[in-house]
LOLUMLUM-184033 format. One record per residue (C-alpha): residue in three letters; x, y, z. Coordinates in Angstrom, 2 decimals, m for minus. Example, Ala and Ser with C-alpha at 12.3 -4.5 7.8 and 13.67 -1.06 7.14 Angstrom:
BEGIN
> resn;east;north;up
> ALA;12.30;m4.50;7.80 .
> SER;13.67;m1.06;7.14 .
END
This chain:
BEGIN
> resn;east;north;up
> UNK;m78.77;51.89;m50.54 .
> UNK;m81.02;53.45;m47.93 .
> UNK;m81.12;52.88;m44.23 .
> UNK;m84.42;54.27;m43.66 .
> UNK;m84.71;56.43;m40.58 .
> UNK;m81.01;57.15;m40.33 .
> UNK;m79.19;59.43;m41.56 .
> UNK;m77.99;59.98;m45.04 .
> UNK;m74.06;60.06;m45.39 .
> UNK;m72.89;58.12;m42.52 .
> UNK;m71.16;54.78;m42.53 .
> UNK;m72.82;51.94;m40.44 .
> UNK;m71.00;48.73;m39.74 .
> UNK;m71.92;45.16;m38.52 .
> UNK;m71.77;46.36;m34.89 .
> UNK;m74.36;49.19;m35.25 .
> UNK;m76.48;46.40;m36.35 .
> UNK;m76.28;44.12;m34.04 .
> UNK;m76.39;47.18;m31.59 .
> UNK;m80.02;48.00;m33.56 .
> UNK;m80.84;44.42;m32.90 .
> UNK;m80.47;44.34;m29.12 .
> UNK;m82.22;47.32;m28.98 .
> UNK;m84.88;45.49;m30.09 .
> UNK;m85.43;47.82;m33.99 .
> UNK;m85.02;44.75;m35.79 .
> UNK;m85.75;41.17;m34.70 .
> UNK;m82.90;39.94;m36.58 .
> UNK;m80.25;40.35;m39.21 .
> UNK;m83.04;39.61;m42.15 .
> UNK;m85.03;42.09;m40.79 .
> UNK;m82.77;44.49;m40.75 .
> UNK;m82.04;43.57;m44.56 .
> UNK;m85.81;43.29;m45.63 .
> UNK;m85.85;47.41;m44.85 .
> UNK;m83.10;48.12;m46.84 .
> UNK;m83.77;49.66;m50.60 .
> UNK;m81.42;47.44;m52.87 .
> UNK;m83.89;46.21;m55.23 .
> UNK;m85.64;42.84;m55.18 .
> UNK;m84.39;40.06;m52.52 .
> UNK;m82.96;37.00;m53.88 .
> UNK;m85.35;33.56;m54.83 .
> UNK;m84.04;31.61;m51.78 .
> UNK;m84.41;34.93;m49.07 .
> UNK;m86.79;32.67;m47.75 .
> UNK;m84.68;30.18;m46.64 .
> UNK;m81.93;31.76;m45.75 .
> UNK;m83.91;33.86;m43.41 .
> UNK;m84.97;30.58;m41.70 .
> UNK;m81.67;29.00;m41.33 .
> UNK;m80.34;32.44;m40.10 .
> UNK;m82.99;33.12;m37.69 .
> UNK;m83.05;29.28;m36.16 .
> UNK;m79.91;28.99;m33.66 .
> UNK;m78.57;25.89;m34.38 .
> UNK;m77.97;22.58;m31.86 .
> UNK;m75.83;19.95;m32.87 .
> UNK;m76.12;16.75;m31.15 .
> UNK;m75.31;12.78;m31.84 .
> UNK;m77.49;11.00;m29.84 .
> UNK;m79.92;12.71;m27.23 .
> UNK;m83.65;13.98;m27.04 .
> UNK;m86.03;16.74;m25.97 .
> UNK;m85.39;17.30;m22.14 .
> UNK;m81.75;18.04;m23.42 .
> UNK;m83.29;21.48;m23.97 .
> UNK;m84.14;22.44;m20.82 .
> UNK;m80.49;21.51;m19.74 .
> UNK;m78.67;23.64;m22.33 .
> UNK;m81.06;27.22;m21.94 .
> UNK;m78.87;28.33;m19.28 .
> UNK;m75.83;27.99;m21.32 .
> UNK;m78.07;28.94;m25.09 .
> UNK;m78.54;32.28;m23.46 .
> UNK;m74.95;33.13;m22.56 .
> UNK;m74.13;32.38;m25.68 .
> UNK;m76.45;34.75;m27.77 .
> UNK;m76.00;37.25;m25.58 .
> UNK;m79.99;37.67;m24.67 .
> UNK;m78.99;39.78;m21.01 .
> UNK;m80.13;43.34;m22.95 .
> UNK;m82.80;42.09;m24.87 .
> UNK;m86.46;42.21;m23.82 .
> UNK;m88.78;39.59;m24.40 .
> UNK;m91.94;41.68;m24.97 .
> UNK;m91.71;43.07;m27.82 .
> UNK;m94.61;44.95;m29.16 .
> UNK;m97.73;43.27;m28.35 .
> UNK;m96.08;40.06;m29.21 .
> UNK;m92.97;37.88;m27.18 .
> UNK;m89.95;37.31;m28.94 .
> UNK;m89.03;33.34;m29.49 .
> UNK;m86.07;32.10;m29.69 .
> UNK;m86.11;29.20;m32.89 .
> UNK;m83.84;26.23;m32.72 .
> UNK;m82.56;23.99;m35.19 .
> UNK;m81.73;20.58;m33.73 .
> UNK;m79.10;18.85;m36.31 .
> UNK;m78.95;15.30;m35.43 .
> UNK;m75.73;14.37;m36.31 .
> UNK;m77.19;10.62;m36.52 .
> UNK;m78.73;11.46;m39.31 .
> UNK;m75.73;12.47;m40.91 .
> UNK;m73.95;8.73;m40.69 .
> UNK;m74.49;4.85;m41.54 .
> UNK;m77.17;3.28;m39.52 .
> UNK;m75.82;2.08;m36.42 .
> UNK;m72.75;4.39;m35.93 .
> UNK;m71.70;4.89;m32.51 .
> UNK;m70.37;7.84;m31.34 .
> UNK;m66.68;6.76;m30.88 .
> UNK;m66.77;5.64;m34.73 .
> UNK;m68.07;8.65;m35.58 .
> UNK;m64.82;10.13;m33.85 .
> UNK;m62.42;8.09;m35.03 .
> UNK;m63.60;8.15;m38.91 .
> UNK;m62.85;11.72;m38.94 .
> UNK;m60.54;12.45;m36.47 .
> UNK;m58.25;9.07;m36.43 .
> UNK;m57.28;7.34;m33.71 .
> UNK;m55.55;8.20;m30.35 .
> UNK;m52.50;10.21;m31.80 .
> UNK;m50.21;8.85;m28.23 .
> UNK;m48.31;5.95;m28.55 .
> UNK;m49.41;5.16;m24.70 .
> UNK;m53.29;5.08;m24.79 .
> UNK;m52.86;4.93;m21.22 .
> UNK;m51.10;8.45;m21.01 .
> UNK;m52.16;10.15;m24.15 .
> UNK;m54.09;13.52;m23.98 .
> UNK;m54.29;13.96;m26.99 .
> UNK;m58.32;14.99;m26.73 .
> UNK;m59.85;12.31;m29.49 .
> UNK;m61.70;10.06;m28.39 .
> UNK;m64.55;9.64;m25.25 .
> UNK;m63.60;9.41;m21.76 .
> UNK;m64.71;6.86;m19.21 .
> UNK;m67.17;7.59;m16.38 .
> UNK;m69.02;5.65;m14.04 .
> UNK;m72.55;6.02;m14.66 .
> UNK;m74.34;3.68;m12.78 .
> UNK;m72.32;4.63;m9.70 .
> UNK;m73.69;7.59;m9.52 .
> UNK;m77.07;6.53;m7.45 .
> UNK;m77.41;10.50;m5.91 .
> UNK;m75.48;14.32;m6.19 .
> UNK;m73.41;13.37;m3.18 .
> UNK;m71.46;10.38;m5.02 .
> UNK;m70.39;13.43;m7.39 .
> UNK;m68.65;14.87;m4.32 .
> UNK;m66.38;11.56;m2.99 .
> UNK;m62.87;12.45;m3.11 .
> UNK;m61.60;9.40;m4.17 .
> UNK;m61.43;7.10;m7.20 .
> UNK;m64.40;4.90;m8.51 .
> UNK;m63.26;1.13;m8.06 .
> UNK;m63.00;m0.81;m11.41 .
> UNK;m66.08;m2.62;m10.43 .
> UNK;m67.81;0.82;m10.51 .
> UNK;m67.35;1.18;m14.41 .
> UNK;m69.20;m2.10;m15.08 .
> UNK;m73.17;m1.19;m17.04 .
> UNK;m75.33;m3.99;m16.19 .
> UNK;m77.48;m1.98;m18.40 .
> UNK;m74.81;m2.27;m21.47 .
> UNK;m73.55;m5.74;m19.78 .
> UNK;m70.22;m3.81;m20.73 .
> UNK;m66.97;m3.63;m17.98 .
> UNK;m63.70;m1.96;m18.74 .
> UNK;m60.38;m3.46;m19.19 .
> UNK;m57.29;m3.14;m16.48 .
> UNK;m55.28;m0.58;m19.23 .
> UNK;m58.73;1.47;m18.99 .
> UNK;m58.59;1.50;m15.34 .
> UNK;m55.22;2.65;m15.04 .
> UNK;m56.04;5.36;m17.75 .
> UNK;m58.69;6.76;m15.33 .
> UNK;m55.88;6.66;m12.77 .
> UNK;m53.37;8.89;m15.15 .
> UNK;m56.08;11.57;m15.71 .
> UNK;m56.76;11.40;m12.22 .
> UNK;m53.59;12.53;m11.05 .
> UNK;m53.05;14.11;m14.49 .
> UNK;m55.62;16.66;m14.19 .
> UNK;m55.10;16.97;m10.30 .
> UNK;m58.74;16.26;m9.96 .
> UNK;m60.00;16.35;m6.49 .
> UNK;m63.70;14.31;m6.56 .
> UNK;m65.84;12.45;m9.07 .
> UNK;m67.59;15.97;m9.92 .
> UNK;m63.77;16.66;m11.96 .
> UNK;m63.90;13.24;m13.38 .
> UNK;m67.15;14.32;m15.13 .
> UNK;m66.25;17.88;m16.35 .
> UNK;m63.45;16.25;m18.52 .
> UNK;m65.91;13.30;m19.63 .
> UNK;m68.01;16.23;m20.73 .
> UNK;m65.20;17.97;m22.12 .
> UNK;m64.11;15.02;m24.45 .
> UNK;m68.07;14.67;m25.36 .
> UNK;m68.05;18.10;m26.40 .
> UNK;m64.94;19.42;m28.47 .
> UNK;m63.91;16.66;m30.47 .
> UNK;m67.60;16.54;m31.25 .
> UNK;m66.94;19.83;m32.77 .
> UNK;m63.57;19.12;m34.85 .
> UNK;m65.40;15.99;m35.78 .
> UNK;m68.34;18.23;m37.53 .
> UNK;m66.02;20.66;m38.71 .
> UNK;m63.99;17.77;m40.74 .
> UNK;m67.57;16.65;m42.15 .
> UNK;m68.81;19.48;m43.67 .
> UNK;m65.19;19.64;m45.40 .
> UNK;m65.29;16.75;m46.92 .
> UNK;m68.81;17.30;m48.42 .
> UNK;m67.68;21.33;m49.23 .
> UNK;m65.66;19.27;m52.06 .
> UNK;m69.14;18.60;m54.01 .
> UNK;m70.35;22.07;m53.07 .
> UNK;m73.03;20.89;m50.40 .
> UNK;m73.41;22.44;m47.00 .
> UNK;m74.91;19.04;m44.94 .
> UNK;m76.89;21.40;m42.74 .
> UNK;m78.67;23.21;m45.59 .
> UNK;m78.68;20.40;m48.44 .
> UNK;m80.09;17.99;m47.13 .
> UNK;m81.67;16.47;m43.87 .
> UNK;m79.77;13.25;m43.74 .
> UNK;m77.20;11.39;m45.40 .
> UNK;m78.84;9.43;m48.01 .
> UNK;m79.88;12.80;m49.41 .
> UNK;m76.78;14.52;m49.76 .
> UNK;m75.40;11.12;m51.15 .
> UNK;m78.21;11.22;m54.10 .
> UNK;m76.95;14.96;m54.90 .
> UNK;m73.25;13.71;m54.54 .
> UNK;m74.21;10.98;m57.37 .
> UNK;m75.68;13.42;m59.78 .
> UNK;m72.80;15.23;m59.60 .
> UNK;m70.38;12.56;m60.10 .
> UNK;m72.41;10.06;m62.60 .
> UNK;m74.29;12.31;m64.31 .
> UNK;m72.04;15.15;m66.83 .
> UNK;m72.61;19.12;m65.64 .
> UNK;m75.01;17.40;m63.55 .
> UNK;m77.79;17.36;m65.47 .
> UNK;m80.69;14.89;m63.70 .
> UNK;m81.58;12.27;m66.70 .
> UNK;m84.42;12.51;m68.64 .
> UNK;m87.76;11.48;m67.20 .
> UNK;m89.87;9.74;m69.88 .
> UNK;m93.72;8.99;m68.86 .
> UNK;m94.05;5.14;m69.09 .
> UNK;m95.77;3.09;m71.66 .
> UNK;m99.92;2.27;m70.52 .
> UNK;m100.50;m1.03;m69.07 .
> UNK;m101.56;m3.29;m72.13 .
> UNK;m103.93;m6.11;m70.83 .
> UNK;m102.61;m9.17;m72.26 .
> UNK;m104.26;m10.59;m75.39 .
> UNK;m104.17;m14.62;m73.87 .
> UNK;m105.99;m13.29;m70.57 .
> UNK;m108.48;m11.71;m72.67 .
> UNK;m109.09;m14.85;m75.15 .
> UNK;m109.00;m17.25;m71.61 .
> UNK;m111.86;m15.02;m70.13 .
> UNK;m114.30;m15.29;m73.52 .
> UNK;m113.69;m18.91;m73.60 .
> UNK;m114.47;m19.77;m69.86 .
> UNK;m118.17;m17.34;m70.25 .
> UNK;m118.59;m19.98;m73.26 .
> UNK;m118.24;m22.93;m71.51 .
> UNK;m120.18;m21.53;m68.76 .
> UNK;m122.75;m19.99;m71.70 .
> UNK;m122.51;m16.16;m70.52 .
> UNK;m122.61;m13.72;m72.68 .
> UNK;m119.11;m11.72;m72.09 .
> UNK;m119.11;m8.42;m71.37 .
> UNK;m121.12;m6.14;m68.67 .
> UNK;m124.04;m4.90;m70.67 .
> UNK;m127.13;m3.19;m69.62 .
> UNK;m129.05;m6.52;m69.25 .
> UNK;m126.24;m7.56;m67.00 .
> UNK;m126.94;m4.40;m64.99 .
> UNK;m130.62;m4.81;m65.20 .
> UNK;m130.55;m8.29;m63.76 .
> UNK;m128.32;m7.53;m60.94 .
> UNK;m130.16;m4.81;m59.84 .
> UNK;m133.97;m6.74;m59.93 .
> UNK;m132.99;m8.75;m56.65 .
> UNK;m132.41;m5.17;m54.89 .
> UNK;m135.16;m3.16;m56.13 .
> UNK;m137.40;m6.72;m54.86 .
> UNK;m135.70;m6.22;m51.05 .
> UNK;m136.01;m2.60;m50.85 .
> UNK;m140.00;m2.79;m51.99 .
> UNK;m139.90;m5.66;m49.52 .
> UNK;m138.57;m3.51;m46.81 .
> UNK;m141.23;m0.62;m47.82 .
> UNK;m144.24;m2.84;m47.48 .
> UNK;m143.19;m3.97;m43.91 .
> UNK;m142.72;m0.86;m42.57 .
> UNK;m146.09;0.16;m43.35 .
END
């Protein structure tokens, strides 16, 4: 193939490209490809240029303003320190792809369950002591009333884990658990007690995913790409598994709507009764339309 303005005869790996790319030659990978001389691109170039230019952003349960929370740590991860964001006349954007995971599970899933059906259970035989890294943590929230609460050096009181919001309190074996990862983790104020909540938000959230799209890699389905939410990769899973080399089942155009022969003989026989002639016919249309034409030459006359 040709690399057009480079030279002819040299090798170019991965890294030149993504060296081209923060150098701003090429927006992205796909444009890089689009100027390369192999022929015709493939039917779905579309979207895989979309799902490769969007950085993804998992999440279970969260909204908008989470976005302006995560650019500091979006942009250290994409490396965007040597890339400029005029480019051309135009500004370069930065696409995201927010995958509720939500979407991905029953209605009504909470996020433990969601740990727990693909991860199992605490893998300790002491809940109390286990650190094993499955499962969420425990942290005050409604304690936390201002920044300087995150800086007290000692441990929240049991009391302090009770949600009048939730109407939810934790158990004594709970409270001593805080205790062990307390000392455990030789944490010195609340602000250490919420890095490891964070923690156990974050990377079983990832092991979780990973386990996911494993089981659904079985039926050949990416949940990311294939579908949008779980009752669609469900319906693909079905054709696959009811239906033989997955061929969809014939879709036959139904039968006309055939007015029923009594209705039709119970209409002509209450006009008879009532001595109308069945039908619409042009007298009908005549007749209903003499009481109108009378009002509108009515209406004529009085304006004049």
């Amino acid at each position: 193939m040709e690399l057009p303005g480079f030279k002819v005869g040299k090798k170019y790996s991965m890294t030149d490209v993504d060296n081209w790319i923060k150098e701003g030659k090429y927006g992205s990978f796909f444009d890089f490809y689009s100027s390369l001389v192999i022929g015709k691109h493939r039917s779905d170039y579309g979207r895989l240029k979309q799902q490769i230019d969007q950085v993804p952003v998992f999440d279970f349960n969260s909204g908008r303003y989470d976005i302006n929370l995560l650019k500091s740590d979006l942009f250290a991860v994409i490396d965007t320190d040597n890339i400029s964001v005029i480019k051309n006349p135009s500004y370069m954007c930065i696409a995201t792809s927010n995958m509720k995971i939500s979407n991905f599970v029953p209605a009504g899933t909470s996020y433990d369950k969601y740990l727990t059906t693909y991860l199992g259970k605490c893998k300790g035989d002491d809940k109390i002591t286990c650190v094993c890294g499955i499962g969420k943590g425990l942290f005050p929230y409604e304690h936390i009333t201002s920044f300087n609460v995150l800086s007290q050096t000692s441990i929240p009181p049991q009391l302090a884990f009770d949600s009048k919001l939730r109407g939810t309190s934790i158990t004594s074996n709970e409270n001593e658990r805080v205790k062990f990862v307390w000392e455990y983790y030789e944490m010195k104020s609340i602000k250490d007690l919420l890095v490891w909540y964070n923690n156990l938000d974050v990377v079983p959230f990832i092991k979780a995913i990973k386990a996911q799209r494993e089981i659904f890699k079985r039926f050949d389905l990416d949940i990311f790409a294939d579908g949008v939410s779980l009752p669609g990769l469900s319906e693909k899973v079905m054709y696959q598994t009811c239906f033989n080399n997955t061929q969809y089942p014939d879709k036959k155009p139904a039968n006309a709507f055939q007015f029923p022969a009594k209705r039709m003989s119970g209409y002509k026989s209450q006009d008879a009764k009532a001595k109308r002639e069945f039908g619409m016919t042009l007298d009908h249309l005549d007749t209903a339309a003499k009481p109108k034409l009378s009002v509108w030459i009515m209406l004529l006359q009085a304006d004049r």
